[in-house]
N, C-alpha and C positions, 0 to 999 in steps of 0.2 A: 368595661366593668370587670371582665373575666382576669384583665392584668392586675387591678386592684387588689380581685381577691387572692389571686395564688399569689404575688407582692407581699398581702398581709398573711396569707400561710407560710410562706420562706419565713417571714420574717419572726412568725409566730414560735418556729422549727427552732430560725437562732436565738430566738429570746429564751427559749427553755434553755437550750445548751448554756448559753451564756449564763442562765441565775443557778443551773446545776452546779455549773462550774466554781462558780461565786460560792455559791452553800457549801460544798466539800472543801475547797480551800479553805475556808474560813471558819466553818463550824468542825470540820474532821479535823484538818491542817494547822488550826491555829493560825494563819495568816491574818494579818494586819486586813481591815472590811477594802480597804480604799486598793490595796496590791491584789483581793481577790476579786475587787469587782473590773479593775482594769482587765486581769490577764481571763476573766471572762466573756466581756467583750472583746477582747482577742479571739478567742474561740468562737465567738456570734459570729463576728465580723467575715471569718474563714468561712465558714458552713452559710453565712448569706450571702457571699460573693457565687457561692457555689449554683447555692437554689436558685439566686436571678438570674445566674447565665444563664442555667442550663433549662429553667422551666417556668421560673415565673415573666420572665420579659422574651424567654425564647432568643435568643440573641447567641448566638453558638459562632454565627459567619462572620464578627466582630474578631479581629485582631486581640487575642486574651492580653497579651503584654498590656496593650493599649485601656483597656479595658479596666486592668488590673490597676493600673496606674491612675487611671480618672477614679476608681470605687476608692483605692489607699487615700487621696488626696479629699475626699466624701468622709470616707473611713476616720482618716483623722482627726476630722470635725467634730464626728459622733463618739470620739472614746474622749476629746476632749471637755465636749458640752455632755454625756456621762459622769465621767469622773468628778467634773466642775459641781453637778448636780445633787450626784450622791454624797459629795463631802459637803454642801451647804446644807442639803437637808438633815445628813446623818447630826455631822458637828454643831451647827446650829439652832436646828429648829427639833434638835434630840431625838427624831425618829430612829426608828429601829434599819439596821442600814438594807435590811431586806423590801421595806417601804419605799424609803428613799430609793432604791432600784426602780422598782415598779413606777414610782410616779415618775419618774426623770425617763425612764424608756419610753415609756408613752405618750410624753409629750417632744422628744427628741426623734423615735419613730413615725411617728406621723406628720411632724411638723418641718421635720429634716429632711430623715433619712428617703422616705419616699418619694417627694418631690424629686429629689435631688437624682436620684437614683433613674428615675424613669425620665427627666430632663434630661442629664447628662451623662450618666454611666454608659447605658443598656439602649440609649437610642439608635 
C-alpha cells in the first residue's frame, strides 16, 4: 500500500508540472491546446521517471538505461492515449481543453500508467 501511495504522490508531483506546463504554454504562450498539452506530458513524464526511480518503487539498483527504456516504451503509450484523449474530448465533445486534461489523466494514470509501471518498469 505504502508503493501506491507515494506511486500516486510521484505521479500527483508530475501531473501538476505537466498541467502547469500545459497552462503557460498555452494561456501565456499562445500555443496551439494539443502542442502544449503534449510538450507537458513531456515534462510529467521526466519528473515521474525521476520520483519512481528514486522514491516511489525505490528501485535505484536497477540498470537506469534499462529502465529508462522499459518507462519511454510505457511513456509512449501514455502521451499517445493523452494526446488521443484530450483532442477527442477537447474537439469533440467541446470541453474546455483544461477538462479534457484532467479527465483523460485520470483515467490513463490509474488505468495505464500504474499498472504498467510497478509490473514492468520499476520491478
Amino acid at each position: 500500500m505504502a508503493t501506491f501511495l507515494k506511486a500516486q504522490a510521484s505521479s500527483l508531483a508530475a501531473t501538476a508540472f505537466d498541467y502547469l506546463t500545459t497552462i503557460v504554454l498555452v494561456d501565456v504562450f499562445g500555443w496551439w491546446y494539443l502542442a502544449g498539452s503534449i510538450t507537458g506530458t513531456i515534462a510529467g513524464g521526466v519528473l515521474n521517471f525521476m520520483l519512481g526511480r528514486i522514491w516511489a518503487f525505490s528501485a535505484t539498483d536497477g540498470k537506469v538505461e534499462w529502465q529508462f527504456i522499459k518507462y519511454a516504451l510505457v511513456w509512449s503509450g501514455n502521451l499517445l492515449l493523452n494526446a488521443a484523449g484530450v483532442f477527442m474530448f477537447t474537439h469533440y465533445m467541446g470541453l474546455d481543453y483544461r477538462v479534457s486534461k484532467v479527465i483523460t489523466g485520470l483515467i490513463v494514470g490509474i488505468g495505464y500508467n500504474y499498472v504498467l509501471q510497478k509490473k514492468f518498469v520499476f520491478r
